[in-house]
Structures are given as structure tokens and as C-alpha cells.
C-alpha positions in Angstrom: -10.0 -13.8 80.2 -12.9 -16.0 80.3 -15.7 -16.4 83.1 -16.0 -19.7 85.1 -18.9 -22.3 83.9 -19.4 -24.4 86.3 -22.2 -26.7 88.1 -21.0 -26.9 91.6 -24.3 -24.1 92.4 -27.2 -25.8 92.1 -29.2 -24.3 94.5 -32.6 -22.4 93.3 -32.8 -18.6 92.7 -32.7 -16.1 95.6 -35.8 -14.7 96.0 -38.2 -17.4 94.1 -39.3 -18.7 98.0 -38.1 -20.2 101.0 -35.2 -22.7 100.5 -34.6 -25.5 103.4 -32.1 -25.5 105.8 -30.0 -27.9 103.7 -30.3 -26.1 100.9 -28.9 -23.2 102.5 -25.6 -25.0 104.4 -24.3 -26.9 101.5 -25.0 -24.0 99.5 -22.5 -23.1 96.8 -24.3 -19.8 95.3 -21.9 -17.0 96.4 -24.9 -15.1 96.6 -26.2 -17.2 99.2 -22.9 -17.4 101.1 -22.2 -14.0 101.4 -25.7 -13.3 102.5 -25.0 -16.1 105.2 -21.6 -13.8 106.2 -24.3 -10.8 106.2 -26.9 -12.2 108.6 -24.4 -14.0 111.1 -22.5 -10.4 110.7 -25.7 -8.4 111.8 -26.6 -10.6 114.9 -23.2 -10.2 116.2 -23.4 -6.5 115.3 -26.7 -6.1 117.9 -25.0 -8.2 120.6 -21.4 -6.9 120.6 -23.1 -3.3 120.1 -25.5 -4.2 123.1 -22.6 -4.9 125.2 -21.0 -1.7 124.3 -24.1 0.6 125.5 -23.4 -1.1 129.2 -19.8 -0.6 128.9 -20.3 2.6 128.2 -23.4 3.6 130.7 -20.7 1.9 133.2 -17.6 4.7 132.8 -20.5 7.2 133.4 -20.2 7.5 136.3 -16.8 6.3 138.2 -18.2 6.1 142.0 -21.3 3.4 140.6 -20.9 -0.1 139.2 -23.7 -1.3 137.3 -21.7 -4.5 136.2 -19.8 -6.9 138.0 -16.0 -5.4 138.2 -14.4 -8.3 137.8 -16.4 -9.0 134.4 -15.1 -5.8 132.9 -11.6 -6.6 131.3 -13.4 -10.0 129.6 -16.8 -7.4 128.7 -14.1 -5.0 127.0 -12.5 -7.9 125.3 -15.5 -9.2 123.9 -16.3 -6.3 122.6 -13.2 -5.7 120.7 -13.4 -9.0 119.7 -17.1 -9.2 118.5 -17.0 -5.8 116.8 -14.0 -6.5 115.1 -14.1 -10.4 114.0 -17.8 -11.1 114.2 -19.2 -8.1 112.7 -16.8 -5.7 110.8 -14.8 -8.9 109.1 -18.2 -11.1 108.5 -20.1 -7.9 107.1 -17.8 -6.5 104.5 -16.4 -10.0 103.5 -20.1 -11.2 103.1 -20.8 -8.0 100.8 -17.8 -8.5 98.6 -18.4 -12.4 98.1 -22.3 -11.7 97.0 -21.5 -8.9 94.5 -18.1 -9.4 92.9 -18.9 -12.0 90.7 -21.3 -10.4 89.2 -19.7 -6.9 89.1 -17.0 -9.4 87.1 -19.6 -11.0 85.3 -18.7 -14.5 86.2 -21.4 -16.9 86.5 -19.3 -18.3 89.8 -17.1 -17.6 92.3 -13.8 -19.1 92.3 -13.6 -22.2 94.3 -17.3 -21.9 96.1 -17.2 -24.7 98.1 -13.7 -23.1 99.6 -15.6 -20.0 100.1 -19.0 -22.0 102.1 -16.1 -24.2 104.1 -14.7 -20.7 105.0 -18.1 -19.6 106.4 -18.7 -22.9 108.5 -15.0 -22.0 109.8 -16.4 -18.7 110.4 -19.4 -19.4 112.1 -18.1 -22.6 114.4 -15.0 -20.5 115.9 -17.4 -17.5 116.9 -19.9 -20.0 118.2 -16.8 -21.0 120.3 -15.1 -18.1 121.0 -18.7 -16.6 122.5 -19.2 -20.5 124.7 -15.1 -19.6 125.8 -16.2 -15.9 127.0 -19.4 -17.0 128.7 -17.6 -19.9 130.8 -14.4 -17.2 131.6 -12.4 -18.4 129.2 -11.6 -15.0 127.1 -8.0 -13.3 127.0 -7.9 -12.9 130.9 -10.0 -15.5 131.7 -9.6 -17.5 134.6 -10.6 -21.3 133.6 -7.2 -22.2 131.6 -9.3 -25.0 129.8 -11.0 -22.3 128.0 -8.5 -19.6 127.5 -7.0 -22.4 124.8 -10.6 -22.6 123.3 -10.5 -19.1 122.9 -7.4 -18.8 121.5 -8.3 -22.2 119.2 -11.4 -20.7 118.5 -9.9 -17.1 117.2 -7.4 -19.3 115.0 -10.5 -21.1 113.2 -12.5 -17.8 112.8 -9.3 -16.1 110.7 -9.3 -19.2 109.2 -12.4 -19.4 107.6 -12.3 -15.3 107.0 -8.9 -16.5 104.9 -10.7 -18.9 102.7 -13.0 -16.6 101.5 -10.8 -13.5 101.5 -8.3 -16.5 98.8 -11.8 -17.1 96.9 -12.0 -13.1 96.4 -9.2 -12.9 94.9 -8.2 -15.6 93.0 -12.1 -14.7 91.4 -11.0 -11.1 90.4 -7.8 -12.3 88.4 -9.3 -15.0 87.1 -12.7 -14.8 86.0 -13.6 -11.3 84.5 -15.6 -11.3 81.2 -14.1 -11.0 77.9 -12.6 -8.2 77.4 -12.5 -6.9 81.2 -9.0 -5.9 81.8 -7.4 -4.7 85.2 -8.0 -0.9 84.2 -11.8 -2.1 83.6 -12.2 -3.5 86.7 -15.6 -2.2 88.9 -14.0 0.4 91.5 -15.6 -2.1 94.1 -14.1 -5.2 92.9 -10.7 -3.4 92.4 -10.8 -2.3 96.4 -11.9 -6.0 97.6 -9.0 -7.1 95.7 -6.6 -4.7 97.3 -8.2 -5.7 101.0 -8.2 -9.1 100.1 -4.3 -8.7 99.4 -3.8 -6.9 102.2 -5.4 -9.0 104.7 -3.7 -12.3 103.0 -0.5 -10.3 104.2 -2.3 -10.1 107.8 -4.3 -12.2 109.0 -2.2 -15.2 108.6 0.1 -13.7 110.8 -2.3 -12.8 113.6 -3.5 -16.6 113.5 0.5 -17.7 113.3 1.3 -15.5 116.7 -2.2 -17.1 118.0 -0.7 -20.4 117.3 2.4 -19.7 119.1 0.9 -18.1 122.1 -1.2 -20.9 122.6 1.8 -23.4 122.6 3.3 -21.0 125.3 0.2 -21.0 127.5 -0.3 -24.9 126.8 3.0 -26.3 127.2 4.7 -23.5 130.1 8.5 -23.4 130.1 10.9 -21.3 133.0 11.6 -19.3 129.8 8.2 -18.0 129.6 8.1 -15.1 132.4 5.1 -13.6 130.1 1.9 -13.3 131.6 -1.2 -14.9 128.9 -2.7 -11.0 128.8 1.0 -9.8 128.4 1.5 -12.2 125.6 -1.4 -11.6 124.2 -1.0 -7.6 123.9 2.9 -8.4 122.8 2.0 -10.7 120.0 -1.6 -10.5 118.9 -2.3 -6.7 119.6 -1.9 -5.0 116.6 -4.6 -7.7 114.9 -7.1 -6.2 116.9 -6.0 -2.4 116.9 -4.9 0.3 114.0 -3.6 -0.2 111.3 -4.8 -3.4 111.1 -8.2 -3.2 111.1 -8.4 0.0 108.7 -7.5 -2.9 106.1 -10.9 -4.1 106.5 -12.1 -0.6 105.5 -10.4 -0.1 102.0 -14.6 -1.5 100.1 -15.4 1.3 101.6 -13.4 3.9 99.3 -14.6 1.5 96.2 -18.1 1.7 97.2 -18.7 5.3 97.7 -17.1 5.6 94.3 -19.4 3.0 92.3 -22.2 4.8 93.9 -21.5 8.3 93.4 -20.8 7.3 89.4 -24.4 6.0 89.5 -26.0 8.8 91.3 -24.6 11.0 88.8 -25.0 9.2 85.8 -21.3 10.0 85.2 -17.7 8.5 84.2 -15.2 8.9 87.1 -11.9 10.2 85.9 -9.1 10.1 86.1 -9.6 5.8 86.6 -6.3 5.2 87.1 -5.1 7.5 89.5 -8.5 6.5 91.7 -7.1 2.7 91.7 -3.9 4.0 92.6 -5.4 5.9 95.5 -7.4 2.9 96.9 -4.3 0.8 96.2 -2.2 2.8 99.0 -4.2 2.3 101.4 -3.4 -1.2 101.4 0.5 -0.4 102.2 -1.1 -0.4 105.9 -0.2 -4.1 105.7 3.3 -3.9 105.9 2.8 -2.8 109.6 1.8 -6.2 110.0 6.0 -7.3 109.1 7.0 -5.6 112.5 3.9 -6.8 114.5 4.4 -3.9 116.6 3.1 -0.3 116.5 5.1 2.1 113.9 5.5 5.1 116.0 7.3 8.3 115.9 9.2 8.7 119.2 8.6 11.2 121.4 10.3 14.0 121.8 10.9 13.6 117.9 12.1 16.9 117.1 14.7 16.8 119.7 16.4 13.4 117.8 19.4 13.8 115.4 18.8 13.6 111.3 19.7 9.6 111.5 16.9 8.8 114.1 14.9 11.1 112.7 14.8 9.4 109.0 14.5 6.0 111.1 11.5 6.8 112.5 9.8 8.8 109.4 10.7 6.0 106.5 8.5 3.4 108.1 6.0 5.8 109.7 5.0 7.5 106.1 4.8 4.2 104.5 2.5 2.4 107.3 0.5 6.1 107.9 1.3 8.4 105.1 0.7 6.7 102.0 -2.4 5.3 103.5 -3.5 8.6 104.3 -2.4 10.2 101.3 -4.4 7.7 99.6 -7.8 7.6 101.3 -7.9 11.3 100.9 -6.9 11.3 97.0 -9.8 8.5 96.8 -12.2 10.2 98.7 -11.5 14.4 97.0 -11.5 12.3 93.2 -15.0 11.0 94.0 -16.4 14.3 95.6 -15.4 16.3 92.5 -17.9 14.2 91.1 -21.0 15.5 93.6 -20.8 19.6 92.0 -22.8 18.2 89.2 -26.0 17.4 91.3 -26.4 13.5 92.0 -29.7 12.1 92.4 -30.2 11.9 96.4 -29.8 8.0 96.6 -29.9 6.4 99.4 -26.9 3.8 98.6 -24.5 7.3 98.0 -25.6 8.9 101.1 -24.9 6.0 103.3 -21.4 5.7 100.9 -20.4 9.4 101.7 -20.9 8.8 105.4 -19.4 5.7 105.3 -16.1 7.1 103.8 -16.1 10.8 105.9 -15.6 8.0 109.2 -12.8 6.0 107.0 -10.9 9.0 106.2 -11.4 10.4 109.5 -10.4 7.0 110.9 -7.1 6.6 108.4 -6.1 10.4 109.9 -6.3 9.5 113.4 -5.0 6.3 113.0 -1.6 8.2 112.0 -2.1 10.6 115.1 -2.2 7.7 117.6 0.9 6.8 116.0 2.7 10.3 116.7 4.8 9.7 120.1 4.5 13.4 121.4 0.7 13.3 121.6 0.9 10.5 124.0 -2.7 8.9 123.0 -1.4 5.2 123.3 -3.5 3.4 126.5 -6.2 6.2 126.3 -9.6 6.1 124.9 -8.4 8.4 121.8 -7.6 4.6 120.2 -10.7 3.4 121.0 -12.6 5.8 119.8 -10.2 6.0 116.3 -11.4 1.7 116.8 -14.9 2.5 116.6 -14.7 4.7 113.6 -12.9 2.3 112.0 -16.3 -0.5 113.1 -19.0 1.9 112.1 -17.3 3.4 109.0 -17.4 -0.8 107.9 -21.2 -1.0 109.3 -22.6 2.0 107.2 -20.8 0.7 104.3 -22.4 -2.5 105.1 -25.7 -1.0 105.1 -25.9 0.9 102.1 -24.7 -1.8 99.9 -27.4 -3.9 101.2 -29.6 -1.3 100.0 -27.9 -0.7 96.8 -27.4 -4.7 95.6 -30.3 -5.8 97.5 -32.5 -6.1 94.5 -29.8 -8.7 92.8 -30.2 -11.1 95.9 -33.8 -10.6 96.6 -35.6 -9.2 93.7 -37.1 -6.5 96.2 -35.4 -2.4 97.1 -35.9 -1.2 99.8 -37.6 2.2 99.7 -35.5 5.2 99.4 -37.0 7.8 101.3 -37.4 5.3 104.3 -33.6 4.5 104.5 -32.1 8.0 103.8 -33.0 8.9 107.8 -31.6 6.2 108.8 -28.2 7.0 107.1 -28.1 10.0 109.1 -29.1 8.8 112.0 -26.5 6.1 111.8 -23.9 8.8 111.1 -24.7 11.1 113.7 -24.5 8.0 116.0 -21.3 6.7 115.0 -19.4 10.1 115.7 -21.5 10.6 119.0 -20.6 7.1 120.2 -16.0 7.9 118.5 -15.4 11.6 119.0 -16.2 12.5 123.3 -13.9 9.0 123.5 -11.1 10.4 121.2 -11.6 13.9 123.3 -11.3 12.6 126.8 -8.5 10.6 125.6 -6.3 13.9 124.7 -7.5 14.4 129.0 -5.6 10.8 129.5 -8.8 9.1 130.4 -7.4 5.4 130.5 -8.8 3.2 127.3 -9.8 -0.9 126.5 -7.1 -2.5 124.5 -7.1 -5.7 123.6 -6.9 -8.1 124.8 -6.7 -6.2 128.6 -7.2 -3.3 129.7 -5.1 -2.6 132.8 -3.0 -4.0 135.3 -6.5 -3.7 137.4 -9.7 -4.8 136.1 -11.4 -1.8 137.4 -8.9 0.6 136.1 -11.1 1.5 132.8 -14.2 2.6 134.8 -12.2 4.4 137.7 -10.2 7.8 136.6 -10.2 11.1 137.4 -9.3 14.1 135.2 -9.9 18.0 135.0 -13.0 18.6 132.8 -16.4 16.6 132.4 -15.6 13.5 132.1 -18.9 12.3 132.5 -20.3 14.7 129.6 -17.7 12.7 127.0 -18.8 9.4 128.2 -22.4 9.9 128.5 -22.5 11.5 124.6 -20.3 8.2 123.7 -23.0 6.0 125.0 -25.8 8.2 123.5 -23.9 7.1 120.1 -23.6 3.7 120.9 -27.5 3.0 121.8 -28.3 5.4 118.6 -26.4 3.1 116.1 -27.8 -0.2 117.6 -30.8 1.3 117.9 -30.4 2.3 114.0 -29.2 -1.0 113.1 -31.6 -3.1 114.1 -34.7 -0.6 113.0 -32.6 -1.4 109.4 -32.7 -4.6 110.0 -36.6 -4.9 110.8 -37.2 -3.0 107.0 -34.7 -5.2 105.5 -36.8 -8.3 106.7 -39.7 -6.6 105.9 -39.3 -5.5 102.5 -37.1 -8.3 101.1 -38.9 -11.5 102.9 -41.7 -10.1 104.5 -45.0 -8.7 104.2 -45.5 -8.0 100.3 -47.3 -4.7 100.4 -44.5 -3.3 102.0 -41.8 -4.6 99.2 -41.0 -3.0 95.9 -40.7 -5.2 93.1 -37.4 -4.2 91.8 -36.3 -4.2 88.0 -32.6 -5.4 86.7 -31.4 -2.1 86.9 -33.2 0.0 89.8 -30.4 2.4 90.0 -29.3 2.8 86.4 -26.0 1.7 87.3 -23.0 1.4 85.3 -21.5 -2.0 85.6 -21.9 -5.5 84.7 -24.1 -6.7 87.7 -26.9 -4.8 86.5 -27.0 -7.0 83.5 -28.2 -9.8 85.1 -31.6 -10.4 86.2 -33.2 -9.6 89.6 -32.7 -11.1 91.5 -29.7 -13.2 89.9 -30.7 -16.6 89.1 -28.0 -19.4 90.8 -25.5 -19.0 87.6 -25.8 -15.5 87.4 -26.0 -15.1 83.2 -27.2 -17.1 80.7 -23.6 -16.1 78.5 -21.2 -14.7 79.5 -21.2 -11.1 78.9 -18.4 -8.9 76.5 -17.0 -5.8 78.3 -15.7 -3.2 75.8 -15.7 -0.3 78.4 -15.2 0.1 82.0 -18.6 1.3 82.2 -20.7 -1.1 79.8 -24.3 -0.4 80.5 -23.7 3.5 80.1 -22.4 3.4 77.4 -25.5 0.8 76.5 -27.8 3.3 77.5 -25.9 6.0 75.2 -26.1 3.8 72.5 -29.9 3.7 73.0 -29.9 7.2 73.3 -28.7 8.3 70.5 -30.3 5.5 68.5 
């Protein structure tokens, strides 16, 4: 297998000064395009997580309104929508298309200018999609000119996310360095190209029921006695809610592991059975073939053997195996920590990252479980919001980690390791009281409505404090965005910014263990000069060893 050589990137080397606006939209550096998927990602984080604080601050209290009540079902669908499609997809598709060529040791991505056209997909639909929500045009929206540019809109976003989700991983089987085999692969590389998989399986469906709920809403027949939000919920649901989304968390799993090898200077072992792990947790795909939750009924243990087996075939392979898998991924790697890693900021925000995608995974599968009767309450949105933050601390601390290979600069440790905890402490504050007070019934947001009445989310009653849940869930909410945009402020600040501030990075800041760290920092347009030979899984520790013992 050899790597790609091509000219289509021509654009100068990150880091060497400010490029020009054209330089950076024709762009076919995959560097420079995933760091475009990055930025956009961020700024939709802050605004989708701004909106979320008010949602939230409004269930506080159920006999005030500080919002307009008949804004609230298109606020709660814009926040769905934003944290799901114009964060958590951008953010972690944006990571994997800046690093995996290297981590391959390609000097391209396959088929860049498929992967920038995918980002200009990206970036027009949510431009859209947010000019549909502001004129009342979202799910329940009440201009019907702009419902369809919604729905349009949403069709071009999953669009362009396809594109660079095909670039992925046509790149991973295609254009590994000689001598990288599949059981060579970087643990990161190997998990974007299970997600990417997975979400090829997906995605295209959630734009193909899109697509055919837009025909029913633009050309109505008698026949059609559903409602748009009815529609919507029947058909397009479950590409906004669990299992679905956990697909964008399987990176996750493959980044705590690369970082915990590097903190601890160590193999991981056993390899295979680690990519076997990760690679089970992309079974949640199949749930996409029914397009319809997998549930086990309730009352379950009253059904007969037949039912029984009808209901717990589907149900382990859409939850179990997932489960089974992020938690054989996640124990593997922790094994790893007894010998005393180095307390790096890229493995702290990794372990956080993957406690809130396990946790997530676990009570994606409890949703699922008919006799705990969590469907419609805020227990899924809370299991939602793991699933967002567990995505966004991932996001983070491989920013900090690869930084240095799009910038040149680190970021300091000790100035980023509160911030891991902070974010952590925020994104369980702002999930658990939500998945607690759903277990009390408190009615949830689910896309694209929430209930029959618009008020419906923001006026319950139920023995307890319901007030006490929701206040701690906002607390969360304003922590994290509070924590997200203070990391974007250093990020600025030490990669672009003011130079006293900035650490001057070397190739390999981290002594890490794969290709990437071969390559200068940051990387120039090409990547390397040659292209490298892999003999190990881990070629620059055994380099090092080498050296060592030299």
C-alpha cells in the first residue's frame, strides 16, 4: 500500500502567517479543511450552548416565562439540531479529516477537493437551516415557505458531512504507508473508520426520509393524514436521537486510547481485541435498517419465550454489543493507567471524554428498556447531552494534543488540565438532574417537537424538587459554555495570538507513538518529504528504543 502524491494542495504551510481568504476556501490541505470544520464547529457550539442555558433557566421555574411560549418547541428544536449537526458532526469530522492522513502517513487526503466541497455543503445548509429557524421556518414552523428550506437545508448539511465522512474512509484503505497493514492501523484512524462506516449506513438514510418528507409536505395528497411534526418524529427521529448519534462518538474510544499509549510511553495490548471492541460499537448502525426505536416491550417478563427472543435478538445487537464494546474498549485502555502516565492534558480530557461515552452507550440501552418507561421524558435528553459533550471534550483535547502539527504552537499543559475538569464537571451537572427528573416523568424535548402543546416542556408538576434538577442542569450548561469559550480564547491566544503567550512546539511534543509525529510542526502542505516505511504499529517507539539502546 502506497501513500497518495499528489499536487491538488498547494496552499502554504499552517502556521508560517496569515493566508487570504481565498486561500483558505479553495483550500485543499486536509489540514486546513478540517480546521475550517473545527472553527465553524466551535461557533455553533457557543450559540446552540447559549440557547440551551435559556432553555434551561426557563423549566426553572414552571409559573414564569422568561421566553416567548410560542418560541419554545422551535428554541428546543434548534437546539437539538445545532448541538447535534452543527457542533458534534462538524467537531469530530473536522478532527478526523486534519489528523488521519498523517496518523496514515499519506501526504493527502483521498479526494480533497470532495472533502473542501463537503465543507461548503456543510457550511451553506447550516447558514440556511439557522436563516429557516429565525424567519419560523424550523420543524414546527409556521411559514410553510421555510419549513421546505429547513428540511432542504438539513438534506445539504448531511450531504456535505457524507462527502467528507467518503473521503475518510476511502483514505484509511487506501493510502497507509508501506508496510501499514489493517492490524497497524493508529487506534484513532481505526475508530474514524469504523464511524465513518457506520454513519455511511446512516446518514444517507436520514437525508433519504428528509427527502421524502419534504415531497409529502410540498406536494399534499388526501393520503397524507400526517401532521409535518408527526412526520417528522415518524421518519427522521431516530437521526437526531440514540443510537444514532452515539455513532458520532465511536473517535472518542480511539482517542483516549492513542493518548493513554503516549502518556505512558507504553504498547497497548491485546491490539486486536481493542479494534474489535471499538468495531462493536459501530453495530449501533443497524438500528438505522428499522428507522424506529429497538425497544424491549414493556411488561417483558410477562411475554412468552417467542416474543421474548423477538424483542432481545435485535435489542442486544442495536444495545448490547455496543455496550459490550465501549466498555471492553474503555477497561483495555484503563489497565494501561496502573503504571503511572504522565498527567497530560490530551489523556485527561480523553478519560473524561470516554467516562460520558460509556455512560452515554449505557443509558442509551436503558431508554430502550420498555418497563422503565423513560421514552418522552427528559431521561433521553439528558442521555442526548452526554452523548454532545462526551464529542465536545474529545474535541478539545485533541485540539490540544495535535495542535502543534496544525499550528506549530501547544498549548500549555497546566493551563488546560482545569479546564478538563471543569468541562467534565459541567457536562454531568448540565445530563444527570435531567436523566433524574426524567425517572419523576418530567416531560422531555424530542425532536423535532416536543408536545402536542408548545408550553408542555416548561409546564409539569411532579413529587420532588423539580426545580433543584433543573436549576443544577442549567448550572452545567452555563459551566461548559462558559468552559468552552475560555478554551477557545487560549486556543487563539497561544496558536495565533500574542507570541509571549505561545510555546514553540517541537515535532514530537508528546513523545507519541505514531506516524504523525514524524512530520514536521507544524506539517508543511504535503505532509512528508517521502513517504515513510511502517514496520510496527508503533514506529517512533520503537525509533526511540532503537536510540536507546544504541
Amino acid at each position: 500500500m502506497t501513500t497518495i502524491d499528489t499536487t491538488a494542495s498547494s496552499a502554504p504551510a499552517a502556521g508560517t502567517g496569515l493566508a487570504s481568504v481565498g486561500e483558505w476556501s479553495t483550500t485543499t490541505d486536509h489540514k486546513r479543511i478540517g480546521r475550517l470544520y473545527l472553527g465553524a464547529g466551535g461557533f455553533a457550539l457557543l450559540a446552540a450552548g447559549v440557547v440551551a442555558v435559556l432553555l434551561g433557566a426557563e423549566r426553572i421555574s414552571t409559573t414564569s416565562s422568561l421566553l416567548d411560549q410560542g418560541s419554545l418547541t422551535q428554541l428546543f428544536a434548534l437546539e437539538r439540531f445545532g448541538l447535534t449537526y452543527l457542533a458534534l458532526a462538524p467537531l469530530i469530522v473536522g478532527l478526523a479529516l486534519a489528523i488521519v492522513p498523517l496518523q496514515l502517513g499519506a501526504r493527502s487526503l483521498a479526494f480533497p477537493r470532495v472533502a473542501a466541497a463537503g465543507f461548503w455543503m456543510w457550511f451553506v445548509g447550516a447558514v440556511l437551516a439557522l436563516y429557516a429557524f429565525v424567519n419560523n421556518g424550523g420543524p414546527n414552523g409556521g411559514n410553510r415557505r421555510f419549513v421546505e428550506l429547513f428540511m432542504l437545508s438539513a438534506m445539504l448539511i448531511i450531504a456535505g458531512l457524507v462527502a467528507g465522512l467518503v473521503c475518510l474512509a476511502t483514505s484509511i484503505l487506501t493510502t497507509r504507508a508501506p508496510g501499514m497493514n489493517m492490524r497497524r492501523i493508529p487506534f484513532f484512524s481505526w475508530s474514524v473508520l469504523i464511524a465513518s462506516l457506520a454513519l455511511l449506513v446512516a446518514l444517507p438514510v436520514v437525508a433519504g426520509d428528509l427527502l421524502f418528507t419534504w415531497v409529502a409536505y410540498r406536494y399534499p395528497s388526501p393520503e397524507n393524514v400526517l401532521s409535518l411534526r408527526e412526520a417528522l418524529s415518524t421518519w427522521v427521529g431516530f437521526g437526531f436521537s440514540q443510537p444514532t448519534t452515539l455513532l458520532f462518538l465511536i473517535p472518542v474510544f480511539g482517542f483516549l486510547a492513542e493518548t493513554v499509549a503516549t502518556a505512558t510511553g507504553k504498547r497497548l495490548r491485546p491490539r486486536g481485541v481493542l479494534y474489535t471492541a471499538i468495531g462493536l460499537i459501530g453495530v449501533a448502525s443497524f438500528a438505522t435498517a428499522v428507522q424506529a426505536p429497538v425497544t424491549l416491550r414493556p411488561a417483558f417478563s410477562a411475554l412468552d419465550l417467542g416474543d421474548k427472543l423477538a424483542d432481545l435478538a435485535p435489542f442486544g445487537l442495536v444495545h448490547g454489543l455496543p455496550l459490550l464494546g465501549a466498555f471492553v474498549a474503555v477497561a483495555l485502555v484503563a489497565k494501561n493507567l496502573a503504571t503511572r502516565p504522565k498527567l497530560q492534558a490530551p489523556m485527561v480530557f480523553g478519560l473524561f471524554a470516554a467516562v460520558l461515552a460509556l455512560s452515554a452507550v449505557a443509558s442509551s440501552a436503558l431508554l430502550h428498556v420498555g418497563d422503565a418507561a423513560l421514552f418522552g421524558t427528559t431521561f433521553e435528553e439528558g442521555n442526548w447531552l452526554m452523548v454532545v459533550f462526551a464529542g465536545v471534550l474529545a474535541a478539545m483535547g485533541a485540539v490540544v494534543y495535535w495542535g502543534p502539527k496544525w499550528w506549530g504552537r501547544s498549548l500549555p499543559n497546566k493551563a488546560v488540565l482545569p479546564l478538563a475538569l471543569f468541562a467534565f464537571v459541567g457536562a454531568e451537572l448540565a445530563a444527570l438532574p435531567l436523566m433524574i427528573a426524567g425517572f419523576a416523568d418530567q416531560p422531555g424535548a424530542v425532536f423535532p417537537s416536543v408536545q402536542p402543546e408548545s408550553n408542555a416542556i416548561v409546564n409539569f408538576d411532579y413529587g420532588g424538587k423539580p426545580s433543584l434538577w433543573n436549576t443544577l442542569s442549567t448550572v452545567g450548561l452555563a459551566l461548559i459554555t462558559l468552559v468552552v469559550l475560555g478554551f477557545i480564547a487560549l486556543a487563539v491566544r497561544s496558536f495565533r495570538g500574542d507570541a509571549t503567550a505561545a510555546v514553540n512546539a517541537p515535532a514530537d511534543p508528546w513523545n507519541g507513538q505514531t506516524l504523525e509525529w514524524a512530520a514536521e510542526s507544524p506539517a508543511p502542505p504535503d505532509n512528508f518529504p517521502a513517504a515513510h516505511i511502517v514496520m510496527s504499529a508503533e514506529p517512533l517507539l520503537d525509533l526511540r528504543i532503537e536510540r536507546s539502546s544504541s
